[in-house]
C-alpha positions in Angstrom: 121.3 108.6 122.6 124.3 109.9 124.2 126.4 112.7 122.6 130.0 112.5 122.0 132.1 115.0 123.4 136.3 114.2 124.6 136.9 113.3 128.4 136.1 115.5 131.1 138.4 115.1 134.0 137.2 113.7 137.1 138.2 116.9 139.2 135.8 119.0 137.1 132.8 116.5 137.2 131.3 118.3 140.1 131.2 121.6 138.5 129.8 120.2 135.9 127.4 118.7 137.7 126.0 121.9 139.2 126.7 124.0 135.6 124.6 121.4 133.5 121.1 122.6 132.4 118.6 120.3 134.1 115.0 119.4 134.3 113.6 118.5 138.2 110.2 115.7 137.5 109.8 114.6 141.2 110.0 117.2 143.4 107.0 117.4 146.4 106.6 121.2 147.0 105.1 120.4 150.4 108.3 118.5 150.9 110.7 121.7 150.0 109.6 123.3 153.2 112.4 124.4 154.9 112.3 124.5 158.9 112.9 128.1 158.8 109.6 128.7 157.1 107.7 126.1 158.8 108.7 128.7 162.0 107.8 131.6 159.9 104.7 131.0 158.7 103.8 128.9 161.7 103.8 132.5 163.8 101.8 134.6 160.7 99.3 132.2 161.1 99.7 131.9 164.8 99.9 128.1 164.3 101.3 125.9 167.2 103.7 123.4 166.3 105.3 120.8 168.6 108.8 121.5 168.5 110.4 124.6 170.4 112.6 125.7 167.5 114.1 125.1 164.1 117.3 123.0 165.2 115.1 120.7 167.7 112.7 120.3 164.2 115.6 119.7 162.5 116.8 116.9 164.5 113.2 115.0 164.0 114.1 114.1 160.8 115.6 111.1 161.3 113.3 108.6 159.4 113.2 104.6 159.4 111.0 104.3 156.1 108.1 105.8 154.1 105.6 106.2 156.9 107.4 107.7 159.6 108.8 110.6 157.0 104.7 111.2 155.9 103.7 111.6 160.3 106.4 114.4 160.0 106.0 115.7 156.5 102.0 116.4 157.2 102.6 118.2 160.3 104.9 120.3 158.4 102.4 121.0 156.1 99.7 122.1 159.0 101.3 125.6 158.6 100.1 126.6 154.9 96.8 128.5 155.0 96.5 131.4 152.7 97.2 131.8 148.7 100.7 133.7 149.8 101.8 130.6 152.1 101.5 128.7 148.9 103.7 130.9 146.9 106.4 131.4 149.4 106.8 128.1 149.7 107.0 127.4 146.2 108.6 130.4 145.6 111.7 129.3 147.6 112.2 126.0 145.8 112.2 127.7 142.4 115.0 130.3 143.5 117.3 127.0 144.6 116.5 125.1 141.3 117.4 128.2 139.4 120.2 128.3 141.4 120.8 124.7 140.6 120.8 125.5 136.8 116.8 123.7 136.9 115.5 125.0 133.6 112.4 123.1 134.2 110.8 122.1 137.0 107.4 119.5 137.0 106.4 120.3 140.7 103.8 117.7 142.4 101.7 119.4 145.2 99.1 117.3 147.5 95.7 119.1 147.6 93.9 116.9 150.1 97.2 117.9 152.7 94.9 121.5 152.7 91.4 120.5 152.1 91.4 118.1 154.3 92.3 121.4 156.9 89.6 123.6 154.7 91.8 125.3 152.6 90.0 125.8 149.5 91.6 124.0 145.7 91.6 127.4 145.1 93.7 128.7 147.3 96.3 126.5 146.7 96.6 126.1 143.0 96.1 130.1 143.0 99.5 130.4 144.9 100.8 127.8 143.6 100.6 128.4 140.0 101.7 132.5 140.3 104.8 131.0 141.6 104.9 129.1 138.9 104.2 131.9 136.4 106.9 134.4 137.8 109.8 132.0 138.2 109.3 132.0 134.5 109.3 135.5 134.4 112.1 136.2 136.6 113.9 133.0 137.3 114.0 131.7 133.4 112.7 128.2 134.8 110.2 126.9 133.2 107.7 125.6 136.1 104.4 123.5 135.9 102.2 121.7 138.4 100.8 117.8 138.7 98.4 117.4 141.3 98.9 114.4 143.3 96.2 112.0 144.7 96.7 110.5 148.5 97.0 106.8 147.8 96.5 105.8 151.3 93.0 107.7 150.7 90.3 106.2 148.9 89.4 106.5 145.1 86.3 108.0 146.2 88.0 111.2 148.0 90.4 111.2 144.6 87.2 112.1 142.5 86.2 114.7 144.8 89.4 116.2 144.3 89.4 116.1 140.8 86.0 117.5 141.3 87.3 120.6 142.8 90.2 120.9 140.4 88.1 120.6 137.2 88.3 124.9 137.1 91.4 125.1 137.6 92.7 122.4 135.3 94.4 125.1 132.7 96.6 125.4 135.7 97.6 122.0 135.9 99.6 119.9 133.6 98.9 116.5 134.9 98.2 114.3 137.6 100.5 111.8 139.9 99.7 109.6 143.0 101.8 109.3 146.2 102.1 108.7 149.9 101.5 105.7 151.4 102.8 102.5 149.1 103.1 99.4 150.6 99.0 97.6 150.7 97.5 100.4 148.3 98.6 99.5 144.7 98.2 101.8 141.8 95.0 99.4 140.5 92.9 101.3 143.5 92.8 104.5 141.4 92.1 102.7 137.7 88.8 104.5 137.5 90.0 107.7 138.6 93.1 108.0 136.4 90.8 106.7 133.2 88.9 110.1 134.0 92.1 112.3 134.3 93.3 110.6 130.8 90.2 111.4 129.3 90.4 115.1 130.4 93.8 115.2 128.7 95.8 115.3 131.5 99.5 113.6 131.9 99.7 110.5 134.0 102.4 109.4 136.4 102.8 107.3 139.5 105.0 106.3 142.8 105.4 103.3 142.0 108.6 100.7 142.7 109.8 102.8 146.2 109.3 100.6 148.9 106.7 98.6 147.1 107.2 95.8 144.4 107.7 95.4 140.7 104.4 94.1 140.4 103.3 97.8 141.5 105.0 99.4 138.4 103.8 96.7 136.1 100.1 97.6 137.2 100.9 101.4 137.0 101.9 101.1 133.5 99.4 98.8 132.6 96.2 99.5 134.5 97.0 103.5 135.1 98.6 103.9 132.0 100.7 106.0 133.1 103.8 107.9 130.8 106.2 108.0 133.7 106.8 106.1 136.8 108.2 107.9 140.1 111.1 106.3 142.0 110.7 102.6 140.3 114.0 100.9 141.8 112.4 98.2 142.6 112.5 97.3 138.7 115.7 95.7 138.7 114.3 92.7 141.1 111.9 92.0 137.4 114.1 91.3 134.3 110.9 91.6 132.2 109.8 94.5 133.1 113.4 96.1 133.1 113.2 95.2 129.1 109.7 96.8 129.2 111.1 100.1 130.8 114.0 100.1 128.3 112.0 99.3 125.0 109.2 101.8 125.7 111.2 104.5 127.1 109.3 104.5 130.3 111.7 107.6 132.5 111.8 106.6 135.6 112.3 110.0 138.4 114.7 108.6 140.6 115.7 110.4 143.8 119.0 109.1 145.0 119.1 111.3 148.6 115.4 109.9 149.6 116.1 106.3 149.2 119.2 106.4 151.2 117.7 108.4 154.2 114.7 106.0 153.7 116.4 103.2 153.9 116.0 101.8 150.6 119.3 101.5 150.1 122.0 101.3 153.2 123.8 103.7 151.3 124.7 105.5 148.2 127.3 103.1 147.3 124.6 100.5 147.0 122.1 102.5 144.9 121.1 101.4 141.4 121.2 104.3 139.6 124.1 103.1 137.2 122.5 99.9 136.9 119.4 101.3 135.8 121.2 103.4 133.1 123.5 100.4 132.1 120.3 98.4 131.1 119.3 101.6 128.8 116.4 103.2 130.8 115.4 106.6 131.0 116.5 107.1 134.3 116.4 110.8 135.9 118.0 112.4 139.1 115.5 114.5 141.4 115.1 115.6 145.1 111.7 114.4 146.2 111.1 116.6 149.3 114.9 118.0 149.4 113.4 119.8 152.9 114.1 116.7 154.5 116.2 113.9 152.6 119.5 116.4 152.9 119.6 118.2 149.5 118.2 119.8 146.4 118.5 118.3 142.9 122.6 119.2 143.1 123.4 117.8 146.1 121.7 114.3 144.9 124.0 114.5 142.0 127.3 115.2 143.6 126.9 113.3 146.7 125.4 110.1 144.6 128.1 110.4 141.6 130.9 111.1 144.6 129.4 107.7 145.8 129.1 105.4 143.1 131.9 106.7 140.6 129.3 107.8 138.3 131.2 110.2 135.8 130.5 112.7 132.1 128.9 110.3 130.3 126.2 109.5 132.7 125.7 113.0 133.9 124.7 113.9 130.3 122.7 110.8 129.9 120.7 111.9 132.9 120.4 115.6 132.3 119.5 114.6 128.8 116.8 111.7 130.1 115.3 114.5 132.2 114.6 116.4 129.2 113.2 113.6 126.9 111.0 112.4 130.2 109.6 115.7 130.6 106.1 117.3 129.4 107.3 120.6 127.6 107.1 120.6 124.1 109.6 119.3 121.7 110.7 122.9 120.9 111.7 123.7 124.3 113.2 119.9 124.7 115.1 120.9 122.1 116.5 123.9 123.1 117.1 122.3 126.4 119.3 120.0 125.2 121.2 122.5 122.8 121.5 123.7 125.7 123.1 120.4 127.4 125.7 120.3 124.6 126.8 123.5 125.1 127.8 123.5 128.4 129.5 120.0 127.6 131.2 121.4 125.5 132.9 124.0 127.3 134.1 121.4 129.9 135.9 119.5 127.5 
C-alpha cells in the first residue's frame, strides 16, 4: 500500500521527514515531562525532589534497561497534583507534536502513578482531556487518551481503576498496559481487558520490548488486543512475524527508547527496516521523548540517518501510523491526502 511518487533526493529526506503529516500512537505523557517543568511545578507545589537542579536531573538519565528508567520516570511524576499540572504537561507535548507536523496524537497516561499519591481519576483525566480538547482547537492536532494499566501491579488494582474511570470513559478512547515487562505477561490482565472490550473500549499492549515473542503472541490472543506497543522482539518468531503481516497488526515502534534502553546497541542495529521489509504495519513514535533524547522527529531523523532508511519508507511509516490509528476512516483519509500532498511537493 505504498504510493508512487518520482525519487526524492537523499539531501531533502530530512525535511521531509519533519514536513510529513504524522500520527504519534506511543507516546507516555508522564514521560514528556521535561526537566524544566519537573522544577517548575515541583516549587508551585512546594514538592522536594532529590536533585539540586535541572542539568544534575538531566545527567540521571542515563539508563541500563526498563527498570532503572521506571525508579526515575515515577519520581518525575511525584510532582503532578492539581488538574492544571495535568494540562501543562500535556499541553507542552501537544505544542512539540504540532510543531512536529503530529496531526494526531493517541496519548497513554498512567492513573495509578497519581492515585496511588491521592490524586483523584478525576483530576487527571479532567486536565488531561482539556488539553486534549484545545490542541484541537488551537493546535489542529487531533488528540485522544488510552489509559494505561501498571503491569507490575496486580489485576485486582487494574479493576479498581477501571472502577474509577467508568464516568469518565467518554473521555477516553481506549485502554493499554505498560511498565514493568519482563515476569508479568499480558495473560495477568485477561479478565480485566475482557471487561474494557466489552465496554467498547480499544485494546493495546507493551508487549515484545524487553520481553519475548511469546508475550505478543499472548497479547493478541488472550488480550485481544488491535495493536501491540514496541513488539521488536517479533522478528526472533517467524510465525508470528507472518501473523503480524497477514492481520495487519501496527506495531508502535519507538526507535530512540530501545537504543537508550539498550535493546539495541545502537541505531544501526535496530529492526525497523526489517520489520517493514517483512510487510508489517510498523510505526515511528517517541515513547517518553522527556528522557530517550527526542520527540517523534528526532526518532525519525536520527534513526533514518542511522540505518539508511529513505522516501519510500518514510511514507510507508507515516502512512502505517494512519491506518494503525483509532480516528475514523474520514479523518484517516484526509490524513493521508494529506501524506500525498506533501510528497508530492518534494518530488
Amino acid at each position: 500500500m505504498t504510493n508512487t511518487f518520482r525519487p526524492i533526493a537523499a539531501d531533502r529526506l530530512p525535511a521531509l521527514l519533519a514536513a510529513m503529516p504524522k500520527a504519534e500512537l506511543h507516546i507516555h505523557i508522564e514521560g514528556s515531562l521535561e526537566p524544566e517543568l519537573i522544577f517548575a511545578l515541583s516549587q508551585r507545589n512546594g514538592i522536594a525532589i532529590p536533585y539540586a537542579g535541572v542539568e544534575e536531573l538531566r545527567r540521571a538519565y542515563a539508563f541500563t534497561n526498563l527498570q532503572s528508567f521506571l525508579d526515575i520516570y515515577y519520581a518525575g511524576a511525584s510532582v503532578l497534583i492539581t488538574a492544571q499540572d495535568f494540562y501543562d504537561m500535556a499541553w507542552a507535548y501537544l505544542r512539540k507534536a504540532a510543531a512536529d507536523n503530529v496531526a494526531r496524537a493517541e496519548i497513554f497516561f498512567d492513573p495509578q502513578t497519581h492515585t496511588a499519591r491521592g490524586v483523584d481519576m478525576a483530576t487527571v483525566i479532567d486536565g488531561l482531556h482539556r488539553a486534549c480538547a484545545d490542541a484541537q482547537k488551537q493546535l489542529g492536532v487531533s488528540a485522544a487518551l488510552i489509559l494505561c494499566f501498571l503491569r507490575h501491579l496486580s489485576e485486582e488494582d487494574a479493576f479498581q481503576t477501571l472502577e474509577q474511570a467508568q464516568p469518565f470513559l467518554d473521555k477516553i478512547i481506549g485502554v493499554g498496559l505498560d511498565s514493568s515487562e519482563v515476569g508479568h505477561p499480558p495473560e495477568k490482565f485477561a479478565r480485566v481487558f475482557a471487561r474494557c472490550r466489552a465496554l467498547g473500549l480499544h485494546l493495546v499492549a507493551h508487549a515484545g520490548e524487553e520481553g519475548p515473542p511469546a508475550y505478543v503472541w499472548s497479547a493478541l490472543d488472550v488480550l485481544k488486543v488491535e495493536r501491540i506497543d514496541h513488539g521488536v522482539q517479533s522478528v526472533r518468531d517467524a510465525a508470528l512475524m507472518q501473523r503480524l503481516a497477514r492481520d495487519r497488526i501496527p506495531l508502535t515502534v519507538c526507535p530512540l527508547s530501545n537504543q537508550k534502553l539498550c535493546v539495541f546497541p545502537d541505531l544501526q542495529h535496530h529492526n525497523l527496516g526489517r520489520l517493514l521489509e517483512a510487510g508489517l504495519v510498523a510505526t515511528v513514535n517517541s515513547d517518553d521523548p522527556a528522557y530517550f533524547g527526542g520527540y517523534i522527529n528526532e526518532n525519525f531523523t536520527q534513526t533514518f540517518a542511522a540505518t539508511g532508511l529513505g522516501a519510500t519508507q518514510a511514507y510507508q511509516l507515516a502512512r502505517n501510523s494512519f491506518e494503525g490509528s483509532f480516528g475514523d476512516a474520514t479523518q484517516k483519509q484526509q490524513l493521508i491526502d494529506r501524506l500525498d500532498e506533501v510528497f508530492a511537493k518534494f518530488e
